[in-house]
Structures are given as structure tokens and as C-alpha cells.
N, C-alpha and C positions, 0 to 999 in steps of 0.2 A: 504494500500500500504506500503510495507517495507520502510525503510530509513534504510542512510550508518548511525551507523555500523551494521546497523545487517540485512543487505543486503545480504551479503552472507551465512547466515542462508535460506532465504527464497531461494535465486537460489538453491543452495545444494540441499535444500529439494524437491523444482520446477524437478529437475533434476531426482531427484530420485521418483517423483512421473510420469515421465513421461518415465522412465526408459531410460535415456541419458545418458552415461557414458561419463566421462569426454575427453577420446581418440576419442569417437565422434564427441562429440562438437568439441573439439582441430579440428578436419580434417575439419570439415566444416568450422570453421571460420578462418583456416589457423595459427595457431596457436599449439603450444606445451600443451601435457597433463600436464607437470606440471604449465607451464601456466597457464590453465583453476585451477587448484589443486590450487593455492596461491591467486583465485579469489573465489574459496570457501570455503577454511581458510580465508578468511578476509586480506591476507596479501598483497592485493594488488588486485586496481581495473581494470577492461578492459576500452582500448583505446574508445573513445568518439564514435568511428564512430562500434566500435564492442558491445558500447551498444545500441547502435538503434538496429543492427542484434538481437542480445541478446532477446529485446522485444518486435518485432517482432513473433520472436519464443518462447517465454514464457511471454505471456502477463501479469500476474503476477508479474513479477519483470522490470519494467519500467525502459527506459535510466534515468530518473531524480533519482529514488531511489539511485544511486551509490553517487548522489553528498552528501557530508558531509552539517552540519552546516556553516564549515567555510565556505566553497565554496557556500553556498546561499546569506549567507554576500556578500562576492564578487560581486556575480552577482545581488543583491540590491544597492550595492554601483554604479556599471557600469549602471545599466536602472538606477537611480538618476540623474549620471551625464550626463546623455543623454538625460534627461525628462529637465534640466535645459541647455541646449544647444538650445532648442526647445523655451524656452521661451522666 
């Protein structure tokens, strides 16, 4: 399974193996081609709810692959302080 950064290798190429062009994708998920463009340069990820859509339709590249390193931190730090509210 990919991971961010190099997440947007794997959709790019997901894309282009399934012959999606990016004005495609853009229409379907409501969204601008260069949109979709800066999400397969790396320069910027899709909104949380357009990466479920996203993996949905290319199973390959899962809503979690987008999150970074930091962003796992994060969310280990939040289930922690949740797992000790509990006790």
C-alpha cells in the first residue's frame, strides 16, 4: 500500500493504468482538473471525504495512504488520550 509522500506516484500511475484522465476524475468528484493535477504532483492532498471517493474507485490507493507520518502521530496521540479517559 502506498504512503504520503509518495502517494501521489501511485494514484498518477493508478490513473493512468486505468486510463482516467484527470478532467475526468475532476467532473466526477466535483472538483477542478488542476485540482486533481496538484494531487498528482504531490502538491497537495484531496479533502478527507474525497478520499474515501478516491478509494472507493481505485482500491489501490486507500483514504489512509494520503495521511503523512506526522499526521499518524497525531492520531496516536488522540486514541492515547482517549484510551486514558477510559481508564
Amino acid at each position: 500500500m502506498p504512503r504520503a509522500p509518495l502517494v501521489h506516484i501511485a494514484f498518477r500511475e493508478a490513473l493512468d493504468r486505468l486510463g482516467i484522465s484527470y478532467s475526468a476524475l475532476a467532473r466526477t468528484l466535483g472538483v477542478t482538473p488542476p485540482t486533481v493535477s496538484r494531487w498528482g504532483t504531490g502538491a497537495a492532498k484531496p479533502d478527507p471525504h474525497l478520499r474515501i471517493a478516491i478509494a472507493r474507485m481505485i482500491p489501490e490507493v486507500p483514504e489512509t495512504a494520503w495521511i503523512s507520518a506526522r499526521e499518524w502521530i497525531e492520531v496516536d496521540r488522540a486514541v492515547a488520550r482517549w484510551s486514558r479517559k477510559d481508564a
